[in-house]
C-alpha positions in Angstrom: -59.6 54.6 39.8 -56.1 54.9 42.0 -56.6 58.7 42.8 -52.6 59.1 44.0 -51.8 62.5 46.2 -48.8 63.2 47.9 -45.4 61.6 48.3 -45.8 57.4 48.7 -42.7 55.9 50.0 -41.1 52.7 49.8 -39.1 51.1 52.7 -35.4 51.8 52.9 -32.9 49.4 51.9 -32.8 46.5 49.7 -36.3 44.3 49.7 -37.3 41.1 49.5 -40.2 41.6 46.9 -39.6 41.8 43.1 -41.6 44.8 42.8 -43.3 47.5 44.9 -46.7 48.4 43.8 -48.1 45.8 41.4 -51.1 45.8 39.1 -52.3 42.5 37.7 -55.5 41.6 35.9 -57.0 45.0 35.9 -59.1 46.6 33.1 -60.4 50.2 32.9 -57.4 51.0 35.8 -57.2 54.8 35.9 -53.9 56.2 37.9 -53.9 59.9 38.7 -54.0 62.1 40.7 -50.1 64.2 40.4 -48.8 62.7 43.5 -45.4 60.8 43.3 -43.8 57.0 43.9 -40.3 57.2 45.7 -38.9 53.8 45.5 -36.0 55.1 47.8 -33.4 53.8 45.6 -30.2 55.7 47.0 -30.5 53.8 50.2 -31.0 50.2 48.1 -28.6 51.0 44.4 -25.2 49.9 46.2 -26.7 46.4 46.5 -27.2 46.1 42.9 -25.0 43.6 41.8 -26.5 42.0 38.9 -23.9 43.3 36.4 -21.7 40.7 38.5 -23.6 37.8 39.7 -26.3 36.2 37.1 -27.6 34.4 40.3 -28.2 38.1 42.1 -31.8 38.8 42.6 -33.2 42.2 41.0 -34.0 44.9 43.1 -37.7 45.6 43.4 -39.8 47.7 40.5 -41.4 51.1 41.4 -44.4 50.2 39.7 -45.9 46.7 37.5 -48.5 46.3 35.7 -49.1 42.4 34.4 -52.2 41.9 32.2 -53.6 45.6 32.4 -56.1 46.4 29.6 -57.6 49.7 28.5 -55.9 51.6 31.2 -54.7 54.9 31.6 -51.5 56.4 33.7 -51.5 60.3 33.9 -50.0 62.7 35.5 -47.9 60.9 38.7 -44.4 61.0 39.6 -41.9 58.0 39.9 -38.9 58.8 41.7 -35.6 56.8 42.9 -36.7 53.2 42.1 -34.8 50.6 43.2 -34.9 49.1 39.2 -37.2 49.8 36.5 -39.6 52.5 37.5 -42.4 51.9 35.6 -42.5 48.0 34.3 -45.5 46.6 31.5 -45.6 42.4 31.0 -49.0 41.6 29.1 -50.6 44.9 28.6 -53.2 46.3 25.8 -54.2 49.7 25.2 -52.2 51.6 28.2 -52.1 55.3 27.4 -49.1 57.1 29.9 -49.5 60.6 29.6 -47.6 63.5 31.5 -45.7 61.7 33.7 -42.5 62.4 35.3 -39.6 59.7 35.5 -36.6 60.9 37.8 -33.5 59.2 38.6 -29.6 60.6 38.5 -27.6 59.4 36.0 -25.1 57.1 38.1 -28.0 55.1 39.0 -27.6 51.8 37.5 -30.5 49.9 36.0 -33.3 52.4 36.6 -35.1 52.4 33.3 -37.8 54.3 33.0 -40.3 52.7 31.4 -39.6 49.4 30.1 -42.4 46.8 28.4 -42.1 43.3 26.5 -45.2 41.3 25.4 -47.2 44.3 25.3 -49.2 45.9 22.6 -51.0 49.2 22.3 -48.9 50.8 24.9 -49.1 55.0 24.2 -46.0 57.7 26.3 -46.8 61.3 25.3 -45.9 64.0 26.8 -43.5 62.8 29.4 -40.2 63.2 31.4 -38.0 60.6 31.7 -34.4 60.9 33.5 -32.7 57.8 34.4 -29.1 56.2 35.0 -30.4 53.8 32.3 -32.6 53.3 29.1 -35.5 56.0 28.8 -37.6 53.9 27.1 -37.2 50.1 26.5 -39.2 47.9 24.1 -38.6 44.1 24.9 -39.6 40.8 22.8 -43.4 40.7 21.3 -44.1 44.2 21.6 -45.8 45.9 19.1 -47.7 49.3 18.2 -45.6 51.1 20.6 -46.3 55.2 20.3 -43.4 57.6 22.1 -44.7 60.9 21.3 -43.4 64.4 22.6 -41.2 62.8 25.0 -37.8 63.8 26.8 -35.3 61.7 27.5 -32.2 62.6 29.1 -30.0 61.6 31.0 -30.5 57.7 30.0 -29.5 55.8 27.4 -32.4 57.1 25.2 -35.4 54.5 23.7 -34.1 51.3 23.0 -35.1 48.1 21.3 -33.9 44.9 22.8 -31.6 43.8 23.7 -33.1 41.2 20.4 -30.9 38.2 20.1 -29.7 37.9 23.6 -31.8 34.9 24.6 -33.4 32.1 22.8 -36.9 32.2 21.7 -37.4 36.0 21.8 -40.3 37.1 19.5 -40.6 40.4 16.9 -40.7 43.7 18.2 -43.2 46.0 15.6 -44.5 48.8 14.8 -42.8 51.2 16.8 -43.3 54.9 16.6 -41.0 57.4 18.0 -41.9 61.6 17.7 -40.6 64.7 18.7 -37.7 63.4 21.0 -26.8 53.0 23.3 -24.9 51.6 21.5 -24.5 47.5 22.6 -21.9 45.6 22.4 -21.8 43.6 19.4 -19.9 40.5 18.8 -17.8 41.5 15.6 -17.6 37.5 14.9 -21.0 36.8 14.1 -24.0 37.6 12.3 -27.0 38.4 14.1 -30.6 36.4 12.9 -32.2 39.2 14.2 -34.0 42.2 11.7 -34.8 44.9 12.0 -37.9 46.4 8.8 -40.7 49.1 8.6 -39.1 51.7 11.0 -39.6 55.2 11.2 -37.4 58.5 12.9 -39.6 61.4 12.3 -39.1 64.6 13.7 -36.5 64.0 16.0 -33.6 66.2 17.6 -30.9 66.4 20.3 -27.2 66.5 21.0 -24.6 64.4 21.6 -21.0 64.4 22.7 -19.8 61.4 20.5 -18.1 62.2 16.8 -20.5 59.7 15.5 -24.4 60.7 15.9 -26.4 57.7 14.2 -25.2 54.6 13.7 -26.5 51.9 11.9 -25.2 48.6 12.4 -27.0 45.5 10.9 -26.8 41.9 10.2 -25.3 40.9 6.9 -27.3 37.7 6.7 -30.4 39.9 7.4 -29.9 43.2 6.8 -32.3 46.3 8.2 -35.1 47.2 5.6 -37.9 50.0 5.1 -36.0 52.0 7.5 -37.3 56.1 7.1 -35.4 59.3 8.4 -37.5 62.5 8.2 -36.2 65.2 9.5 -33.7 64.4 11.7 -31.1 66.9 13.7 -28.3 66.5 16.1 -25.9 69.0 17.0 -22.6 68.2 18.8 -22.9 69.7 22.7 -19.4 71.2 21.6 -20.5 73.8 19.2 -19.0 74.0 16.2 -17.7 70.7 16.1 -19.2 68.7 13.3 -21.2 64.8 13.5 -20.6 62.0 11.2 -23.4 58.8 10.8 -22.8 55.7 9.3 -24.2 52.9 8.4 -23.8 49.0 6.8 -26.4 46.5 5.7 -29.1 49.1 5.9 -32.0 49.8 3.0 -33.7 52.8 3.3 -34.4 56.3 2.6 -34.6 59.4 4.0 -35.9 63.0 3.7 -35.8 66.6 4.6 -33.4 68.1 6.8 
């Protein structure tokens, strides 16, 4: 067990290391405690160049977990990261459960929790506020739970970027309760599907005329794909929202 009290902090200014804390080959790791991780980012973020140079090296990660199995995260605090705040490569069976993610909005690349050949992995019941992507679900993941989860600001819980690089594996069975639009190139058709997905329950606002948006491959159009009880609300009120959609089979219900 990592019993965690109290504020942790990382050195100021940019670092050397790819991540901060790291967890690797660890089963039965229990993180607790309600103390909080401050990566120090505001004194590292202007450094951040990576949207420029493909040969920059990526700030550090708050927190990495490679090969974890059977763990649990609870109730701990990850604030100002460098990058990614809290990072999963290789995990089974993580639960992450009332935890607080906190970043402003102009931070660039400060995900909050981000995973990718990971299975099993369980948020519920957290806070995530970043200057990126709230959640993101990266190449051979699967059975991914986001339950009772806020988001905001970010870019909200995305899938991929799928299709970016060569030899990326399926992303499935992803689950998304009670809670980004890339640039596509309007040339081609992507080889990547999307099947069996599921918005249940899920609400918010939004400032753009256009609410949901669905945007598939025609060579391999998006199938099995369920809408229950979905509700957005412009953050002008009274103004009304528009979806749309192409190359998308599915069907949904209630409100």
């Amino acid at each position: 067990m990592f019993l965690m009290t109290g504020v942790l902090k990382a050195l100021p200014g940019p670092s050397a290391v790819s991540n901060w804390i790291n967890f690797r080959n660890v089963s039965l790791l229990l993180i607790k405690g309600g103390g909080t991780f401050d990566g120090q980012g505001p004194s590292a973020w202007r450094f951040n160049n990576c949207h420029k140079d493909p040969n920059c090296r990526p700030l550090p990660i708050n927190l990495k977990f490679d090969s974890v199995m059977n763990s649990r995260i609870e109730f701990v605090k990850s604030v100002n990261s460098n990058q990614t705040h809290i990072s999963f490569h290789g995990c089974k069976n993580v639960n992450i459960t009332d935890v607080e993610v906190l970043a402003p909005a102009e931070s660039s690349n400060t995900d909050g929790i981000k995973m990718g050949r990971s299975s099993g992995i369980r948020i519920l019941n957290s806070k995530i506020s970043t200057g990126d992507d709230c959640v993101a679900i990266l190449s051979r993941s699967s059975n991914i739970e986001v339950s009772n989860v806020h988001c905001g600001p970010g870019h909200g819980i995305s899938i991929g970027s799928l299709g970016k690089y060569h030899g990326e594996l399926h992303v499935h069975g992803v689950t998304v309760t009670g809670t980004y639009c890339p640039l596509t190139d309007q040339g081609a058709s992507s080889h990547i599907q999307i099947r069996d997905f599921t918005y249940r329950n899920t609400r918010g606002t939004t400032s753009s005329e256009v609410a949901v948006s669905f945007e598939c491959s025609k060579k391999f159009p998006c199938k099995n794909i369920v809408m229950t009880d979905v509700n957005f609300v412009h953050s002008k009120r009274g103004l009304s929202l528009k979806s749309t959609c192409s190359n998308v089979i599915g069907r949904s219900f209630g409100l």
